[in-house]
N, C-alpha and C positions, 0 to 999 in steps of 0.2 A: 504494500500500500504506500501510494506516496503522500508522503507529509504537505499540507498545503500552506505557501509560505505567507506569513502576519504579510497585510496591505499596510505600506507605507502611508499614510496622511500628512500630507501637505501642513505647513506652520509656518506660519513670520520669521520663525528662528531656523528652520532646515535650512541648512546648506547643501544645496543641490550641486551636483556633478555629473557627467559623460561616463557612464562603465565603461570601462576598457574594451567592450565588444560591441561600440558604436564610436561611429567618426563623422563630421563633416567634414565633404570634399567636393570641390567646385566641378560643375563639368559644364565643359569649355561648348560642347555641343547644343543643350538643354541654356546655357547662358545661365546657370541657377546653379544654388548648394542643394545639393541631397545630404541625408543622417543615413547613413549606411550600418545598418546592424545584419548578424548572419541571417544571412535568404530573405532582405526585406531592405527597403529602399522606398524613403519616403522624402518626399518634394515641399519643403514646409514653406510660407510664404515668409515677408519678410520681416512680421513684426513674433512673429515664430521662432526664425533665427537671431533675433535680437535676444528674445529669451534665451535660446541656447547657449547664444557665445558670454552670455553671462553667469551661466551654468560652470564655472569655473572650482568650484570645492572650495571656494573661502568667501564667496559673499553670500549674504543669509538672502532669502526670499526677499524681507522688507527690504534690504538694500538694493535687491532688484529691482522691486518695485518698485521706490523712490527714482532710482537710475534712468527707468523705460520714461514715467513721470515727467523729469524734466527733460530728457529727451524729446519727447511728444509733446509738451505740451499740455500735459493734461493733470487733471484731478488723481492724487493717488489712490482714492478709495476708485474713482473708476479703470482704473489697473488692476488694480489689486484684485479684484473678482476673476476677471481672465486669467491673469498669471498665475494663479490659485489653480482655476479650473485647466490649465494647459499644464503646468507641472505634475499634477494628480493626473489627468490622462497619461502623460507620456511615462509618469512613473510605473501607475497600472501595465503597462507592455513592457519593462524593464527597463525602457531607454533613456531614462534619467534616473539616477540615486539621489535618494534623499539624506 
């Protein structure tokens, strides 16, 4: 029987990361980044990828938030619901570490 593993949930204070068995890599064809993990390849758009490359293992969620925030332009509680709910997706399929 396999053991089924605890779901990560998403927090203000997780420090989200890349596991080692995903990459973003530019492809020069497509003009776009794919997240390449084993037998899956996925096209994220670009405020997607702005999460990503902040997916770095030393800045917490809120500091992302904050970051996309004044990047954008925008209200941090209206961040903060997306990046909440896109972290928790992509953690759900393994491709981010919380």
């Amino acid at each position: 029987m396999m053991a089924l593993r605890e779901r990560a949930i998403v927090s203000l204070r997780s420090v989200p990361s890349l596991p080692r068995h995903v990459r973003m890599q530019y492809d020069p064809v497509r003009q776009g980044f794919a997240v390449l993990s084993p037998e899956k390849v996925f096209w994220p758009n670009d405020i997607s990828l702005d999460i990503l490359r902040r997916c770095d293992g030393r800045s917490s969620v809120s500091h992302i938030i904050a970051g996309l925030a004044a990047d954008y332009d925008a209200e941090q509680e209206a961040v903060a619901a997306d990046v909440i709910a896109f972290l928790q997706e992509w953690s759900d399929k393994l491709l981010v570490k919380l």
